[in-house]
N, C-alpha and C positions, 0 to 999 in steps of 0.2 A: 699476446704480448702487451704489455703497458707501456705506455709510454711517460716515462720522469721527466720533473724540473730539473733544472739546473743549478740547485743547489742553495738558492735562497729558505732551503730547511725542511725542500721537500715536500713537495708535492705527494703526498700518501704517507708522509714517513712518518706517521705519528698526528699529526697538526689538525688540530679542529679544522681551520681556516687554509683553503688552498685559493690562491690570487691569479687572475689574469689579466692582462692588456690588449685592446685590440688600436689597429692601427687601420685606417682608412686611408689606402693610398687612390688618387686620383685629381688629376686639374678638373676635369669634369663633375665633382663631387664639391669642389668651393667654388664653381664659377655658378651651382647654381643647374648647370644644364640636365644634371642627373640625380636624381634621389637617391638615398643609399634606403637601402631595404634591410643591408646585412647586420647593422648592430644590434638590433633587438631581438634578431634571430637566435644571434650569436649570444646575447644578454640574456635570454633564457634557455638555451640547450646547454651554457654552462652551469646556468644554478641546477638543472635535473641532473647533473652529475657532481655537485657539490662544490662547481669552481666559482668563485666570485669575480665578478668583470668591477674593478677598481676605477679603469681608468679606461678612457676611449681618445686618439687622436684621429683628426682629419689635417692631411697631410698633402703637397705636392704632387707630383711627377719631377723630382727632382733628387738624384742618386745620392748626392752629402746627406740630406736633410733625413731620404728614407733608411741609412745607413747609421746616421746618428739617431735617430729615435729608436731604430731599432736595438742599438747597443745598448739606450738609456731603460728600457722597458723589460730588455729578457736581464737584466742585473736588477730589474726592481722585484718582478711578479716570479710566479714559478712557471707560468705558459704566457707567450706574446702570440696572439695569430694577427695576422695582415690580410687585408683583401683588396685585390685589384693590380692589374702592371705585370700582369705574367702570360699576356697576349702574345701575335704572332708581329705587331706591328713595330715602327721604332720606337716608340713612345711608352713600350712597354717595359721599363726597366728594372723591373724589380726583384728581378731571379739575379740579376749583375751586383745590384744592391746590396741585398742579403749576403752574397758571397765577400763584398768588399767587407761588409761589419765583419765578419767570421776571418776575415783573413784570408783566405780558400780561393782557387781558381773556379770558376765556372765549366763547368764541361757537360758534353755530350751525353748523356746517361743512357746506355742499349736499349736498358729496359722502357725508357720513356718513348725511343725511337723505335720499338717494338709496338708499344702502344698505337702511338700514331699512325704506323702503319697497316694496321688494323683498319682503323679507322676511315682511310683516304682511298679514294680507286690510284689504282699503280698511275704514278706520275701526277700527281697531285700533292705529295707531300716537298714541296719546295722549300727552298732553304727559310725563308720567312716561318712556315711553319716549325720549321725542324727549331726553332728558337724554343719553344715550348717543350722541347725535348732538352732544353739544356739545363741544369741544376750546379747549385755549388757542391763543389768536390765534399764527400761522404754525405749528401743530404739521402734520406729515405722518400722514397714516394710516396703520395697521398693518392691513393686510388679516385677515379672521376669514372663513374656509371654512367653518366651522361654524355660527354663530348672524348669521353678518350685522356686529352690531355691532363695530365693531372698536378696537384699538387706538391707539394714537399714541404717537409720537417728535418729544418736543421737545427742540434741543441732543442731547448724547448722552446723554441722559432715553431710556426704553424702558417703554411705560405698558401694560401687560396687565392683563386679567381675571384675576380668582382663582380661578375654576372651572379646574380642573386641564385635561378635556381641549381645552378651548378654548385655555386661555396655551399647551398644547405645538400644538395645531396653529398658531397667529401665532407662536409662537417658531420654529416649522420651516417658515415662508415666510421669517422674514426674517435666520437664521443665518447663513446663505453671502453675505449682504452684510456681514457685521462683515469688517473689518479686523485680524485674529489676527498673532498673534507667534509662538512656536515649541512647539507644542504639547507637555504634557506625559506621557511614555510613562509607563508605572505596569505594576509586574510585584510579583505577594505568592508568598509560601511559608509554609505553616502545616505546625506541630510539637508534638507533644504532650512540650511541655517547658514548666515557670514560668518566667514573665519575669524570675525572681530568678536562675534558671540561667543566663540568656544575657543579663544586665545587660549586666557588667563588657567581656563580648566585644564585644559589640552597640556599647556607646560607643563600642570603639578601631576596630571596622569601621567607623561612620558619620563618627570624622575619618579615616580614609584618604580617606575620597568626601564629602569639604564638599558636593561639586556635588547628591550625588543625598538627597535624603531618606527616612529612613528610619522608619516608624511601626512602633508594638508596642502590637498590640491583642489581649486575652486574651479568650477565649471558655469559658464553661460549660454545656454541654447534654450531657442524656442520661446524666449520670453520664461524661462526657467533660468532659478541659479540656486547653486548651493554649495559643496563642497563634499570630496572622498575623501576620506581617513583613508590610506594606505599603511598595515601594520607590516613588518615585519621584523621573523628572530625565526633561533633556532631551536628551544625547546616548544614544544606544541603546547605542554598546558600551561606555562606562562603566557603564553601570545595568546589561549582563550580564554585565558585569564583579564589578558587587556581588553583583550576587542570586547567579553562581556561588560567590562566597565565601562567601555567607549559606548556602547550605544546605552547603558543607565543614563549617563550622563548628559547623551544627546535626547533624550527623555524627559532627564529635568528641563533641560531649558525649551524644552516646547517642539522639540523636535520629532521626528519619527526614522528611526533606522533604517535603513536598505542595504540586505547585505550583497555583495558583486565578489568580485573576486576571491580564490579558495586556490591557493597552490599547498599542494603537499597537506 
């Protein structure tokens, strides 16, 4: 089964380009006390399936605010996924959330309370738990190989846990059902040159190739400094068509290439 967008033109239906949002819910992820692990995760297991991650928030614990982004993001992208607020505690509000943006009651799901019963020695699944077993009314379940509890997909909503290795195993059940558009290759070259050196060149090579983009990201360690070119585009021999001229050019000015990075 695949799973579609909602409508912003289609997720699979033709479209070079399929878009997503992710949404970082958690107080503990802006106060600082906890690293989030999961956007990069999630920023590359969607380009291996052709989705592009657009846009990223970090957000609350607070049911308006995760309701309203939620509403503002699945009408932008063709897939939103969220992570984090789908605990057993009170603080975790984000299956009520989702249900408030959709309209939809919250309820009980068998099948979720099935799960967890699996999971618990008899008399261990108390009502705090049993929260994880609740979903908005028609949401599907997102299988968890790990803890039992799992996720859900309502519309092209994608509701994970925020515990890192849990959202990558449900996000690696249910990847190869999205609907992808043309995946983005990305090839870098690093040079111990300033970015002041190879401004002026750098602009006139990124308009030869509108198509491929071009990053300039500078590094300082170890009494080393210098800068990665990060390319990327979609068709493969334009982009080695760039990256071949990026490093002529880091050549001429007295440079030497280093190639790092090769996706796709």
């Amino acid at each position: 089964m695949s799973e579609s967008g909602s409508g912003r033109g289609a997720a699979g239906a033709g479209r070079d380009i399929v878009t997503a949002g992710v949404v970082i819910i958690g107080n503990e992820i802006l106060s600082g006390r906890t690293q989030d692990e999961n956007l990069a995760f999630l920023a590359r297991g969607l380009n291996t399936v052709g989705v592009r991650l657009r846009e990223a928030r970090v957000i609350p614990d607070d049911a308006a605010v995760i309701a309203a982004t939620v509403n503002e993001l699945r009408g932008k992208f063709d897939y939103v996924f969220t992570t984090g607020g789908i605990g057993p505690t009170h603080d975790d509000i984000t299956a009520q959330s989702i249900a408030d943006a959709f309209g939809v009651p919250l309820v009980l799901h068998p099948e979720a309370k099935r799960l967890l019963e699996t999971h618990y020695q008899p008399g261990e699944l108390n009502e705090a738990r049993l929260r994880m077993a609740r979903v908005p009314e028609g949401a599907v379940l997102l299988l968890n190989p790990i803890s039992r509890a799992p996720g859900f997909r309502i519309g092209n909503v994608f509701v994970l846990p925020g515990v890192p290795s849990i959202m990558q195993a449900i996000f690696d059940e249910l990847k190869h059902r999205l609907k992808g558009g043309v995946p983005v290759l990305a090839r870098s070259l690093s040079c111990q040159l300033g970015e002041g050196t190879l401004a002026a060149d750098l602009a006139r090579l990124q308009a030869r190739y509108p198509d491929v983009e071009i990053g300039s990201y500078p590094y300082f360690r170890r009494g080393d400094f210098g800068v990665t070119l990060v390319l990327r585009g979609t068709e493969r021999t334009r982009l080695e068509q760039a990256t071949a001229e990026l490093a002529a050019l880091i050549r001429t000015l007295g440079g030497e290439p280093r190639e790092g990075l090769r996706e796709g």
